[in-house]
C-alpha positions in Angstrom: 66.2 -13.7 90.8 65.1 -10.2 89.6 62.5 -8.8 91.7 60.5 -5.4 90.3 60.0 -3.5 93.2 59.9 0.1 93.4 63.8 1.0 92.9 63.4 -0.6 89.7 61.2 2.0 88.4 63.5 4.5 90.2 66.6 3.5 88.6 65.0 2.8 85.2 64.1 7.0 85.9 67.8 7.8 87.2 69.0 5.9 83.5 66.3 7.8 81.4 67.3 11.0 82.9 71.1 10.1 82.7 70.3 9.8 78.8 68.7 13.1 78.2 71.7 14.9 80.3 73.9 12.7 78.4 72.6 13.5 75.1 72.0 17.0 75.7 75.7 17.7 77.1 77.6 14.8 75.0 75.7 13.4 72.4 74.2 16.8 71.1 76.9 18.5 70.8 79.1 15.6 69.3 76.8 15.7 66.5 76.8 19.2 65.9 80.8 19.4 65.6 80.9 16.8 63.8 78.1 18.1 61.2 79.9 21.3 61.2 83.5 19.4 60.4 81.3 18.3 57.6 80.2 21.2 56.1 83.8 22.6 56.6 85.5 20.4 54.7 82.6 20.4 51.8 83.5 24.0 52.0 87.3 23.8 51.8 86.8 21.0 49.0 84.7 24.1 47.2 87.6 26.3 47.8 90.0 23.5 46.5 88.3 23.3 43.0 87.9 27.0 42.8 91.7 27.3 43.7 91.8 24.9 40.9 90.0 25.8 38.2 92.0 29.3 38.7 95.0 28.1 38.2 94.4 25.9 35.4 92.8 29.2 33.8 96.0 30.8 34.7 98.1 28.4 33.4 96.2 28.0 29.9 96.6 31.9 30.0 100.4 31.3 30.5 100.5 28.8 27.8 99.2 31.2 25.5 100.8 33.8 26.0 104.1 31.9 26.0 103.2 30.0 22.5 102.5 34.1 21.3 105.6 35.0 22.7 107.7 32.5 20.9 105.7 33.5 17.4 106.4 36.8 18.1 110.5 36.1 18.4 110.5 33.6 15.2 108.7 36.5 13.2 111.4 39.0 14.8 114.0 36.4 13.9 112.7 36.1 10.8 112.8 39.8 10.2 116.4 40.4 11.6 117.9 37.1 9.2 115.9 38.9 6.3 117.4 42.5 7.0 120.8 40.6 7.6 120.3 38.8 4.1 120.0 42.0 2.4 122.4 43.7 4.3 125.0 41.1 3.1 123.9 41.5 -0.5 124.0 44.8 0.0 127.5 44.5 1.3 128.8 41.5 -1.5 127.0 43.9 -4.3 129.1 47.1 -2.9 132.5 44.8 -2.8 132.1 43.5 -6.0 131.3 47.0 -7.8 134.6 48.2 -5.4 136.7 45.2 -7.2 135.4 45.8 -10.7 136.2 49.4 -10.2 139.8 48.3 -9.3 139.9 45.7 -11.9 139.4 48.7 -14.2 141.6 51.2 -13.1 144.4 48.6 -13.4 143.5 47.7 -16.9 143.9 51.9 -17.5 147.0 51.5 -15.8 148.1 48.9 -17.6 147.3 49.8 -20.8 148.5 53.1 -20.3 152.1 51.8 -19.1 152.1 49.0 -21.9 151.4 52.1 -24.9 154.5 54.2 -23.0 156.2 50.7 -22.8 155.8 50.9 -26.8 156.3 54.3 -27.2 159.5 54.0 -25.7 160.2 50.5 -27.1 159.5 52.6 -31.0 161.5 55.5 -30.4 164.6 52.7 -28.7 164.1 50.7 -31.8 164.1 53.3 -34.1 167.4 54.5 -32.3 168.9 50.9 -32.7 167.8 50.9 -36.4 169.9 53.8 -36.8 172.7 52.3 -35.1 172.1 48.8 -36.7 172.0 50.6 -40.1 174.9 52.8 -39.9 177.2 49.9 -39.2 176.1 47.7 -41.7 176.3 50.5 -44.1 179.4 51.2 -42.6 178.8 55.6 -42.7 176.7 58.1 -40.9 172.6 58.4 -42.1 
């Protein structure tokens, strides 16, 4: 059986005091690191979505600048394959004003031989009339 005699009272004391030095060295304490775990990790998850949010406004910022980048180089390509275009016509309008030039000058060259071709050819057949003529005729004309 439980008697309540003095030492009761004493030892209930002892355990009361045993729970304040207890909470103040242990419990206390415990509580205190483990609220200020707490408030660092609310404070890194802070850090976290600021971390975030920058880099999402950094890559948006990248995305448009990339997107202007590549209108930039299909206006620049489109500028180089227009110059190029005329540049070719250019070229093909230069050759073909080069060919027709030639394609005259040996029309002039050819007409010029074909009237000495015919001058000659007169002057031979007027020649061979002569000859032609003086033996048929059978004396000198």
């Amino acid at each position: 059986m439980i008697s309540v005699n003095a030492t009761l009272f004493v030892q209930v004391g002892l355990f009361l005091i045993l729970l304040y030095v207890l909470n103040r060295m242990m419990v206390q304490p415990l509580f205190k690191l483990s609220a200020e775990r707490d408030e660092h990790v609310k404070e890194k998850r802070r850090e976290l979505v600021a971390v975030q949010d920058e880099l999402s406004k950094v890559a948006e910022d990248y995305d448009k600048r990339l997107k202007k980048a590549e209108q930039d180089a299909r206006s620049v390509q489109g500028e180089v394959r227009r110059v190029a275009k005329e540049e070719a016509f250019r070229i093909i309008e230069g050759a073909q004003e080069h060919v027709v030039a030639i394609r005259q000058k040996a029309r002039r060259d050819m007409k010029e031989e074909l009237d000495r071709a015919r001058e000659q050819l007169s002057s031979l057949a007027e020649a061979l009339s002569y000859d032609v003529t003086e033996k048929v005729v059978g004396r000198r004309i």
